[in-house]
PASEBA-1860 file (N, C-alpha, C; in nm, 3 decimals):
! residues 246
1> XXXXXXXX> 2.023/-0.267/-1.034/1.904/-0.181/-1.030/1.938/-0.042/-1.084 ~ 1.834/-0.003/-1.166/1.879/0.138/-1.195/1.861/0.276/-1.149 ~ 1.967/0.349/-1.115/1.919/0.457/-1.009/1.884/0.547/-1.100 ~ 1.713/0.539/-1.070/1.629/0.642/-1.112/1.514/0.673/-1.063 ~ 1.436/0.812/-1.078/1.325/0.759/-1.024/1.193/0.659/-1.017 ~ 1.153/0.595/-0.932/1.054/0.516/-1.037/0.899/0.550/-0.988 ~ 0.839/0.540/-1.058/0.687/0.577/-1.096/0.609/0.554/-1.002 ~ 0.536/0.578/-0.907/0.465/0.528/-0.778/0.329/0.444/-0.888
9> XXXXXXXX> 0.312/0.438/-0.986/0.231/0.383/-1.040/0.298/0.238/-1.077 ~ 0.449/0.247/-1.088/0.509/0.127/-1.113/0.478/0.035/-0.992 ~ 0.524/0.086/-0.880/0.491/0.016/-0.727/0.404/-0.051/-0.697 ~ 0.282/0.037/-0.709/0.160/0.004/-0.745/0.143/-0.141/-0.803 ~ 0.196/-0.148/-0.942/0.160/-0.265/-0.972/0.234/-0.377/-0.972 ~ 0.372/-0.352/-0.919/0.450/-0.420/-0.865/0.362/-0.503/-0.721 ~ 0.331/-0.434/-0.686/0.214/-0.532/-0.569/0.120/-0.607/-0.640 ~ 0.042/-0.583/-0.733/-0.019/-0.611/-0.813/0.029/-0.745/-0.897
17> XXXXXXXX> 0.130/-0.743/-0.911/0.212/-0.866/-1.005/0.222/-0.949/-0.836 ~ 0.288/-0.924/-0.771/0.351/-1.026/-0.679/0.208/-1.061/-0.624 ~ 0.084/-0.992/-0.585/-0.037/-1.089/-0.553/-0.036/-1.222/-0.632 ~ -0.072/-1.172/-0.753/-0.100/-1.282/-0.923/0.002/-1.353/-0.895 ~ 0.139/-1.350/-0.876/0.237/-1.475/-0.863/0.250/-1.530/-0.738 ~ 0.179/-1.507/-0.618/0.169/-1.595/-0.486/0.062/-1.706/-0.507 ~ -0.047/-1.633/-0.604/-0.142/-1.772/-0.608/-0.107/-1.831/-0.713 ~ -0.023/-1.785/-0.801/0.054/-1.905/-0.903/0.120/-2.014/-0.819
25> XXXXXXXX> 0.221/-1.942/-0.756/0.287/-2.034/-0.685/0.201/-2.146/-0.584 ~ 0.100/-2.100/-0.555/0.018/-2.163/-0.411/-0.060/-2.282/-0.497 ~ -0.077/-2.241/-0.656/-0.136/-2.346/-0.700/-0.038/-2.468/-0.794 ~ 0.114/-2.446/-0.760/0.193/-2.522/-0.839/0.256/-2.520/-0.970 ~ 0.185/-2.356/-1.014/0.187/-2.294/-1.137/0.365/-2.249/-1.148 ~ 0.482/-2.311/-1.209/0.663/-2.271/-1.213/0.695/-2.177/-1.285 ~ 0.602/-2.179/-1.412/0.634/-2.088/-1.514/0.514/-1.981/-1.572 ~ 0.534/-1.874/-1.577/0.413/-1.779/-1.654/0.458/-1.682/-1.803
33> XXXXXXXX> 0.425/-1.703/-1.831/0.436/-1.599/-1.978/0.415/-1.430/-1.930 ~ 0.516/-1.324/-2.004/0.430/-1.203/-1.991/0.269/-1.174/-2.018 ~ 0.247/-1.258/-2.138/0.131/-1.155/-2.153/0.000/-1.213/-2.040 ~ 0.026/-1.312/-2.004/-0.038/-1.371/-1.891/-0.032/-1.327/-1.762 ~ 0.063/-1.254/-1.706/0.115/-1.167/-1.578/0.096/-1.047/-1.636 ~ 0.086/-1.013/-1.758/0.006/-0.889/-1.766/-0.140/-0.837/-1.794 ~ -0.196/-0.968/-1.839/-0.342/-0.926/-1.851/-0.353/-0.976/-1.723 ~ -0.355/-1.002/-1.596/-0.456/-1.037/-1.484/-0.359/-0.935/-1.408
41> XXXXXXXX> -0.292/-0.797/-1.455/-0.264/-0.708/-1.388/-0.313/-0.578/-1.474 ~ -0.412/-0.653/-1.570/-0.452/-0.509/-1.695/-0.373/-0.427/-1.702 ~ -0.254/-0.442/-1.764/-0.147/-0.378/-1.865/-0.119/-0.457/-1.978 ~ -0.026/-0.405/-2.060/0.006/-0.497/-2.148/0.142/-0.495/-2.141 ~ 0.198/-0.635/-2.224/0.310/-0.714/-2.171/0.440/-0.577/-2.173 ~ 0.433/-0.528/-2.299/0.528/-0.372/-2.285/0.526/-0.328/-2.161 ~ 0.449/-0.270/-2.105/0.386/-0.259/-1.994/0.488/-0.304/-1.822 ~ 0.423/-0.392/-1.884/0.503/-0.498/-1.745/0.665/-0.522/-1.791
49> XXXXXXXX> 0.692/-0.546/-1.892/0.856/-0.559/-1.925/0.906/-0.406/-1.839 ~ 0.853/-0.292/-1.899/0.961/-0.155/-1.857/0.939/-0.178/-1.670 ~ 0.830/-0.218/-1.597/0.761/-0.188/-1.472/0.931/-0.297/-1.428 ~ 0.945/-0.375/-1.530/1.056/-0.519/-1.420/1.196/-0.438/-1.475 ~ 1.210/-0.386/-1.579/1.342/-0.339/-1.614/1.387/-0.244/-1.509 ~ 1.352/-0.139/-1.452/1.374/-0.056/-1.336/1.448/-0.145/-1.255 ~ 1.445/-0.271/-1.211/1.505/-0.334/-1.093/1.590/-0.474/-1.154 ~ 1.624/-0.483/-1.319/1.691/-0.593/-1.350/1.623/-0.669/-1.472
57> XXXXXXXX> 1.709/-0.788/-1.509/1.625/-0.823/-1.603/1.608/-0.966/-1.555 ~ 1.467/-0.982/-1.631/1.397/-1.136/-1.566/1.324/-1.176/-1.724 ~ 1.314/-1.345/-1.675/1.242/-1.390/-1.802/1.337/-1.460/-1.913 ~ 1.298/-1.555/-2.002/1.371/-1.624/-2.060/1.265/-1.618/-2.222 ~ 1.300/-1.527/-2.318/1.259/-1.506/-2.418/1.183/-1.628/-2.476 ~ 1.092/-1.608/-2.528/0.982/-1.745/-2.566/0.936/-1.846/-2.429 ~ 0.992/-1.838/-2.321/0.964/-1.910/-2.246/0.889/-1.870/-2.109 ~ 0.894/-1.732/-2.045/0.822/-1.653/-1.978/0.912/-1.603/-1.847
65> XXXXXXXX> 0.848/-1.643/-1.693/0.881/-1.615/-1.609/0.926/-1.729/-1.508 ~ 1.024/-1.772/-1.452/1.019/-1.906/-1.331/0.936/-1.768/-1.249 ~ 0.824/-1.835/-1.177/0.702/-1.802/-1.078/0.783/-1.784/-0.969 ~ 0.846/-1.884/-0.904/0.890/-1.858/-0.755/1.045/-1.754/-0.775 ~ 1.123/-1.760/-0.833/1.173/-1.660/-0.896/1.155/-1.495/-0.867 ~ 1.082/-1.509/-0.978/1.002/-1.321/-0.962/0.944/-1.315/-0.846 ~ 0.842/-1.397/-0.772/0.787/-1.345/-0.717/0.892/-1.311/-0.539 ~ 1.016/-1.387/-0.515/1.131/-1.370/-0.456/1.190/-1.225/-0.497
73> XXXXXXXX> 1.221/-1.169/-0.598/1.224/-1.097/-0.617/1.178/-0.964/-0.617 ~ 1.064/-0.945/-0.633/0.955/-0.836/-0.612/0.914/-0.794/-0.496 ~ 0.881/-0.961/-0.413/0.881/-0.966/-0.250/0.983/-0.858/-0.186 ~ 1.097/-0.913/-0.253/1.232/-0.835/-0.163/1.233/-0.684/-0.217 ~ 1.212/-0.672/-0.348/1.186/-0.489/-0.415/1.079/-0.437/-0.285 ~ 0.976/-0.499/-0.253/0.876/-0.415/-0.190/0.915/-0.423/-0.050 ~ 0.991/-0.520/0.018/1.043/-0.528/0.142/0.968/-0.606/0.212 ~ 0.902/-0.742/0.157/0.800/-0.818/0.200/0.839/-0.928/0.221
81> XXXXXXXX> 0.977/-0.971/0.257/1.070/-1.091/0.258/1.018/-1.110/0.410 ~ 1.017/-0.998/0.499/1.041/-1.025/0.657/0.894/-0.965/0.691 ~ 0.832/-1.011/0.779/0.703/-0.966/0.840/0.753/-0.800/0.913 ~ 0.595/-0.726/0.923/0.625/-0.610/0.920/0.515/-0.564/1.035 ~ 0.553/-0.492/1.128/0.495/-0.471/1.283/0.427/-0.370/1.259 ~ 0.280/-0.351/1.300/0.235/-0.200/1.257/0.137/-0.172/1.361 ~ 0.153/-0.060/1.406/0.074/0.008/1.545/-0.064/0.039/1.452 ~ -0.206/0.046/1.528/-0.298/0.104/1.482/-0.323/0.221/1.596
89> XXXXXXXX> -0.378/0.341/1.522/-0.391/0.416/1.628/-0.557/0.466/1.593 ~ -0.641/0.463/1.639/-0.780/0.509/1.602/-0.831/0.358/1.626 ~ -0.962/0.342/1.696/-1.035/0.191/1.741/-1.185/0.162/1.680 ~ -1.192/0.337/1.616/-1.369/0.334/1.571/-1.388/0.226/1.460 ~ -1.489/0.273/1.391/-1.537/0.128/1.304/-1.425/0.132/1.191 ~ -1.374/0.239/1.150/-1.247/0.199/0.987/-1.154/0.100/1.091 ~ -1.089/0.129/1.217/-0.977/0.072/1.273/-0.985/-0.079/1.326 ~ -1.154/-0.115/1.369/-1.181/-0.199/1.383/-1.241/-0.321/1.216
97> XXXXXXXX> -1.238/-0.274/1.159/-1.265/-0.313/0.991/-1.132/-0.368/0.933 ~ -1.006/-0.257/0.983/-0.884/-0.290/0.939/-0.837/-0.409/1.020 ~ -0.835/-0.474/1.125/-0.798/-0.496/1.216/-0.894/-0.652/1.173 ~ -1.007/-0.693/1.095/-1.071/-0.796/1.092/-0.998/-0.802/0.917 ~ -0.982/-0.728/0.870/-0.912/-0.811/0.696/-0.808/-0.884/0.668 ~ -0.806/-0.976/0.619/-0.737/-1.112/0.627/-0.574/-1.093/0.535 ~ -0.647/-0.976/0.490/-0.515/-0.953/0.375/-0.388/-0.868/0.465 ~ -0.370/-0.821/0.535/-0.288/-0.715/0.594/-0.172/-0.859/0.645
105> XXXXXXXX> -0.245/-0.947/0.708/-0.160/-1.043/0.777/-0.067/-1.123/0.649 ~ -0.182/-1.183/0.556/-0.156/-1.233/0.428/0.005/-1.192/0.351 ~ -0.003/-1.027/0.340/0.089/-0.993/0.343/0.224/-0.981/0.403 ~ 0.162/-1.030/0.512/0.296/-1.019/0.663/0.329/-0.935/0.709 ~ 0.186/-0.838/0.715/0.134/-0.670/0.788/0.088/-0.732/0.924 ~ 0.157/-0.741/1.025/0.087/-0.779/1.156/0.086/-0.672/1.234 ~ -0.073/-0.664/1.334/-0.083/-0.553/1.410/-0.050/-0.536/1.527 ~ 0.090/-0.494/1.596/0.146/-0.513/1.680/0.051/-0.481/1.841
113> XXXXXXXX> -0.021/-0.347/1.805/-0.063/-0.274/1.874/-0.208/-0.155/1.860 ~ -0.330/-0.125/1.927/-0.420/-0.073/1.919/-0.411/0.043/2.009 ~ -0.438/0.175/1.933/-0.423/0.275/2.010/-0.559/0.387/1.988 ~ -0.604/0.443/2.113/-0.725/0.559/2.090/-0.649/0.673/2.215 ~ -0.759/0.787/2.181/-0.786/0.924/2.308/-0.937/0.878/2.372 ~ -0.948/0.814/2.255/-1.147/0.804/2.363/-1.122/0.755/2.480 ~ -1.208/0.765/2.549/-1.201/0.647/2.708/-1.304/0.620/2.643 ~ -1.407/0.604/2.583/-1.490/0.505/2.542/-1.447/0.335/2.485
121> XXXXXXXX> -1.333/0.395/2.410/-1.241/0.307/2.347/-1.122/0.213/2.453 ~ -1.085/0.327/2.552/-0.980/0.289/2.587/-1.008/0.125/2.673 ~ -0.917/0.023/2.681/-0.984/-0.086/2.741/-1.057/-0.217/2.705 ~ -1.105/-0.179/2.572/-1.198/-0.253/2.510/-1.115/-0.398/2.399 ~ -1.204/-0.480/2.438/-1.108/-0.581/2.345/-1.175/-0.609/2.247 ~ -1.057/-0.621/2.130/-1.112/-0.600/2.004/-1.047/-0.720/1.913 ~ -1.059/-0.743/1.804/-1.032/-0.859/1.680/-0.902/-0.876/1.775 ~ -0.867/-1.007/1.721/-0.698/-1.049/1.770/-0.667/-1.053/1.849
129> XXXXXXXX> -0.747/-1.012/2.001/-0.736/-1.027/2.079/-0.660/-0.873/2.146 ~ -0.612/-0.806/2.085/-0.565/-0.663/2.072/-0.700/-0.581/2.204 ~ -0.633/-0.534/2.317/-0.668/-0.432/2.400/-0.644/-0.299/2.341 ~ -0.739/-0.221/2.337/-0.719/-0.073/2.323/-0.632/-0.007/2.437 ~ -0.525/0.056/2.418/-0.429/0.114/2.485/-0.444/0.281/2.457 ~ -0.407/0.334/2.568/-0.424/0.519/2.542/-0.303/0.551/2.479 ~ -0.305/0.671/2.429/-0.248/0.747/2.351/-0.091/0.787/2.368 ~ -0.138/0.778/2.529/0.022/0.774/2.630/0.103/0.680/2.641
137> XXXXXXXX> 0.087/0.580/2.551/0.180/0.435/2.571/0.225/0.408/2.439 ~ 0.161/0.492/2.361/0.230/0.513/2.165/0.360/0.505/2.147 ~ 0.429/0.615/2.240/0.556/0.595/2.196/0.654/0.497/2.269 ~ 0.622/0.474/2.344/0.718/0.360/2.469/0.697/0.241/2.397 ~ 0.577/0.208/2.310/0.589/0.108/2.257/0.652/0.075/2.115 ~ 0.604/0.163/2.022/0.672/0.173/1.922/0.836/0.148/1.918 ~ 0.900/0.261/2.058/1.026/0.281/2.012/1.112/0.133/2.118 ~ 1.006/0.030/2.205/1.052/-0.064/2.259/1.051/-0.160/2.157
145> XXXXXXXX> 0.913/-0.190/2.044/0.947/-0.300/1.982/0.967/-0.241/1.875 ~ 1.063/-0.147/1.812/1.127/-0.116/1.671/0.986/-0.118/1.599 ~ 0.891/-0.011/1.597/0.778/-0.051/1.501/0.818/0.056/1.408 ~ 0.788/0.035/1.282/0.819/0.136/1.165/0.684/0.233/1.142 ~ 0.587/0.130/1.096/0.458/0.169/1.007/0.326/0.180/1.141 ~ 0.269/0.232/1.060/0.104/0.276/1.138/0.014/0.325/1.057 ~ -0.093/0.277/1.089/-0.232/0.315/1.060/-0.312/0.413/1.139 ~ -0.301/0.523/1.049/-0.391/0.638/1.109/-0.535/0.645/1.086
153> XXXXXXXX> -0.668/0.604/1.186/-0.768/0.587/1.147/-0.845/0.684/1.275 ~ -0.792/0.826/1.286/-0.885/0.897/1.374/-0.930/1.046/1.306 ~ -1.028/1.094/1.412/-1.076/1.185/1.326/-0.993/1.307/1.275 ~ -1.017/1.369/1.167/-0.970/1.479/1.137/-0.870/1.579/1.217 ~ -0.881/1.598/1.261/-0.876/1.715/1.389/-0.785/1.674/1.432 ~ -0.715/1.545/1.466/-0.650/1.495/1.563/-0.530/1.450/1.443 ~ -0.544/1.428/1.376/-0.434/1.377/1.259/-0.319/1.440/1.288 ~ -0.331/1.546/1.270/-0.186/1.643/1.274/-0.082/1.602/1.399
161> XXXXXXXX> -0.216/1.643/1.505/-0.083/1.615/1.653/-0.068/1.425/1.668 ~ -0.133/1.341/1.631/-0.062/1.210/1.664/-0.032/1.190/1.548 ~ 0.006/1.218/1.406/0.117/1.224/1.334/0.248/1.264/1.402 ~ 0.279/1.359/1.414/0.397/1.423/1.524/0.422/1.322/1.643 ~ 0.327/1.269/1.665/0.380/1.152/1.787/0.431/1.072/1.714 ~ 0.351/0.989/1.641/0.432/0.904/1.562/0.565/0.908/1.493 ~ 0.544/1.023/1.429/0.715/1.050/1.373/0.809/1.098/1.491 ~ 0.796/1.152/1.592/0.881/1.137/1.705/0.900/1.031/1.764
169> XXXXXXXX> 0.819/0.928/1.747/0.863/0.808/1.831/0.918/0.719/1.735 ~ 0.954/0.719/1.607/1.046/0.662/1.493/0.989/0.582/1.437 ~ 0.851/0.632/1.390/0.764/0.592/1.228/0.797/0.618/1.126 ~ 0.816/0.570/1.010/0.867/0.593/0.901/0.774/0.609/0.807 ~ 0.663/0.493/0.819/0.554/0.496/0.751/0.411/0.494/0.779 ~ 0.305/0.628/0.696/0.157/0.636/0.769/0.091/0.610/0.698 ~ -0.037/0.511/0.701/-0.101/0.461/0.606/-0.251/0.589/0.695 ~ -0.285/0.679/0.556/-0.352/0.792/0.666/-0.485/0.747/0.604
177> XXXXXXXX> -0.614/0.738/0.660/-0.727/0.726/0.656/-0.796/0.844/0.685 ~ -0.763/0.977/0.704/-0.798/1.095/0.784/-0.817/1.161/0.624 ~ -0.911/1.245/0.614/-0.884/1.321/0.471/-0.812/1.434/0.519 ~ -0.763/1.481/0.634/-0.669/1.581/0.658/-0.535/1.532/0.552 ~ -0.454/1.617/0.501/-0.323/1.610/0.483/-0.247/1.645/0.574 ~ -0.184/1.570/0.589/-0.056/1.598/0.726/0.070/1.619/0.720 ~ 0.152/1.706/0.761/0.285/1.708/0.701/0.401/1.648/0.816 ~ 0.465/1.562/0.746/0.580/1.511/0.799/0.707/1.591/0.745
185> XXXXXXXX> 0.792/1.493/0.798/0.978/1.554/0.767/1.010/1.453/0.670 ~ 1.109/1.501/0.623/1.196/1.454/0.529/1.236/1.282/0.571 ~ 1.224/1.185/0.520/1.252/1.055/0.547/1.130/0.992/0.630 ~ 1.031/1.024/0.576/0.907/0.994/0.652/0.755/0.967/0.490 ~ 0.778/0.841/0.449/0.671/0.830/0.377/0.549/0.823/0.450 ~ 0.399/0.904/0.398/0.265/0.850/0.438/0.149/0.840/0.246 ~ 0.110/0.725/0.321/0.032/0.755/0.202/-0.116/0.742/0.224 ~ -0.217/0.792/0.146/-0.316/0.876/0.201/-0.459/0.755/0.124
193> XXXXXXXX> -0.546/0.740/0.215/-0.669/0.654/0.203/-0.787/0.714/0.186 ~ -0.836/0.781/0.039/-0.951/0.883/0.121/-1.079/0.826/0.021 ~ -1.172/0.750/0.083/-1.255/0.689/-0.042/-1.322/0.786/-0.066 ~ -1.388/0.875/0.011/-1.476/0.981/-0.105/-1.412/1.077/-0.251 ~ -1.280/1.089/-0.254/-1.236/1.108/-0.351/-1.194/1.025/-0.425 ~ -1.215/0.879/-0.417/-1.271/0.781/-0.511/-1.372/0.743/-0.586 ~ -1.444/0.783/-0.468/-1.635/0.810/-0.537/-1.587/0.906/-0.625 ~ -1.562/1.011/-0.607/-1.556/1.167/-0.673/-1.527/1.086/-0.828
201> XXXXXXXX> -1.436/1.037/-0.836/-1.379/0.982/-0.950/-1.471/0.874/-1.061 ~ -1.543/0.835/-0.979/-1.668/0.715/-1.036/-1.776/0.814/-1.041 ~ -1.812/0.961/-1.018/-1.892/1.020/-1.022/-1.882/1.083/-1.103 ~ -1.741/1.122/-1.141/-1.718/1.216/-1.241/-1.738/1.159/-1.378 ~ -1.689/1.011/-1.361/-1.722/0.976/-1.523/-1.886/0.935/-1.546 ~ -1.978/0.849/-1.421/-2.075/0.877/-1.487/-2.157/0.944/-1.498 ~ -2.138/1.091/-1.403/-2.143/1.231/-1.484/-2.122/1.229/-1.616 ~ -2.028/1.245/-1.694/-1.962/1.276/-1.792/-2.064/1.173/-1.897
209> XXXXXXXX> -2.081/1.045/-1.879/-2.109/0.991/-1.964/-2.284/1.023/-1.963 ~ -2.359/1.053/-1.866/-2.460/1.103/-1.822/-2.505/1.248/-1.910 ~ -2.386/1.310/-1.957/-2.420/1.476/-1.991/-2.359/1.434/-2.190 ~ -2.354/1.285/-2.214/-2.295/1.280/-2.353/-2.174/1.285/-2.385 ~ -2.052/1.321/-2.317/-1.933/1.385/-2.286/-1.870/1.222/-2.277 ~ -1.893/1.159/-2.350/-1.816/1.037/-2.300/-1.692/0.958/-2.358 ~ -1.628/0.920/-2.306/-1.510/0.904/-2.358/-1.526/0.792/-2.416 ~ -1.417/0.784/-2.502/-1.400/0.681/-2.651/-1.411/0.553/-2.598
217> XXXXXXXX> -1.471/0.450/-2.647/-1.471/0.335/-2.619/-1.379/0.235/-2.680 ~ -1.283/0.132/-2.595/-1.199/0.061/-2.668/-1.262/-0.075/-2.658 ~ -1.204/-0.171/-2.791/-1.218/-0.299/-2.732/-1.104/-0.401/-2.712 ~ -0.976/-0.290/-2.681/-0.842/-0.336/-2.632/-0.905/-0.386/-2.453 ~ -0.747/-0.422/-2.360/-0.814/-0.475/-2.287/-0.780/-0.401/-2.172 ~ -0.845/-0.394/-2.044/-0.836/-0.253/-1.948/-0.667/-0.214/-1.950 ~ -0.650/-0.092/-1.922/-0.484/-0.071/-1.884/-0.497/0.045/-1.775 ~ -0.367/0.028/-1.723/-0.419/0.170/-1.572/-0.375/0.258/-1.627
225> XXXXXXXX> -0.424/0.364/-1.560/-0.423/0.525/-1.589/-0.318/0.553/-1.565 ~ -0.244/0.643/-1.622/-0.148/0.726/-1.573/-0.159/0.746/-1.390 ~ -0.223/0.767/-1.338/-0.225/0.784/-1.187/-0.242/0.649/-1.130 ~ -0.208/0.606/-1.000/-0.242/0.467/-0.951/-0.380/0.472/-0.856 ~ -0.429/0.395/-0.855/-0.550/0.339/-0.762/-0.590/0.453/-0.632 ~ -0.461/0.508/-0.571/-0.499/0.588/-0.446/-0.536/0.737/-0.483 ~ -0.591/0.803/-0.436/-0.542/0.900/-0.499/-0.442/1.033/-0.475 ~ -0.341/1.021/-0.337/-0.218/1.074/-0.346/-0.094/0.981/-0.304
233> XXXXXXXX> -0.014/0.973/-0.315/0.141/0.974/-0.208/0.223/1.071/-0.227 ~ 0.253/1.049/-0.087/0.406/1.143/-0.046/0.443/1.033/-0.004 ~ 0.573/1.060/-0.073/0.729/0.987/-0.037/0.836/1.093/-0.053 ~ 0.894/1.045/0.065/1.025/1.110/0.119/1.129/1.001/0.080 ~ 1.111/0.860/0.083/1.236/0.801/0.115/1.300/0.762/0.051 ~ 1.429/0.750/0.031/1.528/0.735/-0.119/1.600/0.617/-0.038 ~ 1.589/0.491/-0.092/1.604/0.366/0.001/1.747/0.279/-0.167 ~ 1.842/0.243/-0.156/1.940/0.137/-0.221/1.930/0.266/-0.355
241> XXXXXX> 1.953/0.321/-0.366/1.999/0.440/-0.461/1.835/0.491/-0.538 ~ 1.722/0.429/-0.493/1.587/0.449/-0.552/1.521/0.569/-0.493 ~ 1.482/0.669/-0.588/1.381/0.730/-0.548/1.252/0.746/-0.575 ~ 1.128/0.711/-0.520/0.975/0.666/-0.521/0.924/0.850/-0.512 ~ 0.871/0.818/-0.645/0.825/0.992/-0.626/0.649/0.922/-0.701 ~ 0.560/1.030/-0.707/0.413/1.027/-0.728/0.399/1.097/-0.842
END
């Protein structure tokens, strides 16, 4: 692997490839071509060659990709070999939404634990069978069953101080739903969920195309933007000589 930094847009679609090669595999599919793993990840095959060179070389010239292969591979780049324990902390409707999507598990994102401050919340049983637990049992649990990751889905206001819980009780990673920015320490990735500055982004262009201002039309085939899908991360963590910067 090469120690450098690599592109949080690479990551990005590094998830992106290993989706496309689980349902290869699920459908019996051994072998794939680049330009085939790169158009149902809209890049092009250049594209996807530099995204796999960062971590080695794969592929058999004229002949493509062995499927179960790469996707072993990529699995283990993203750290998706071993199922992964994740506290939720917030119970309102985003936490309860997260908590019913099929994909988190899919992945081998299981939700260890449900956490609120409401007493409205507190008590209540929810998807999975998951009891809402108070705020006061966050860290005894986390640091009893080794949990890494969490989902921050409470209001504003409150982000800051149960961030600080979390990273005191030995979170590594915050998936933040709060449009607050929150600051952690050093060795502490979060990365940030904020859909209205997604809208902003679908507003701006058909603004733009709305006022005449519109950008060039191709009839190449989609490719991603320089920026990835979210619209920030912070990363702190420099993990097998790699550093994940934004």
């Amino acid at each position: 692997m090469r120690k450098e930094k690599i592109p949080a847009a690479t990551i990005i679609r590094l998830s992106v490839y290993q989706r496309y090669l689980k349902r290869l595999l699920a459908n019996g599919v051994k072998v794939v071509s680049s330009s085939e793993l790169a158009y149902e990840a809209s890049v092009n095959p250049a594209q996807l060659r530099k995204d796999l060179s960062y971590f080695g070389r794969f592929g058999v010239r004229g002949v493509g990709y062995d499927v179960a292969s790469l996707l072993n591979t990529i699995s283990g780049i993203l750290g998706l070999l071993d199922e992964w324990r994740v506290v939720l902390v917030g119970a309102g409707p985003i936490g309860q939404a997260l908590l019913r999507h099929p994909q988190f598990s899919r992945q081998g994102y299981v939700f260890e634990a449900v956490f609120d401050f409401d007493e409205n919340h507190i008590g209540k049983q929810l998807e999975g069978g998951h009891t809402v637990r108070a705020i006061e049992d966050l860290p005894k649990v986390i640091k009893e069953r080794g949990i890494q990751l969490a989902v921050l889905a409470v209001p504003s206001e409150r982000a800051q101080e149960i961030a600080d819980v979390l990273v005191e009780s030995g979170i590594k990673g915050i998936l933040n739903f709060c449009t607050t920015r929150i600051r952690v320490p050093r060795g502490v990735s979060v990365q940030y969920v904020d859909f209205t500055i997604l809208l902003d982004t679908l507003t701006y262009k058909i603004s733009q195309n709305n006022t005449g201002n519109k950008e060039p039309v191709s009839s190449a085939k989609p490719k991603w933007a320089r920026e990835h899908s979210w619209p920030v991360v912070q990363s702190n963590i420099q993990r097998q000589g790699v550093s994940l910067t934004s």
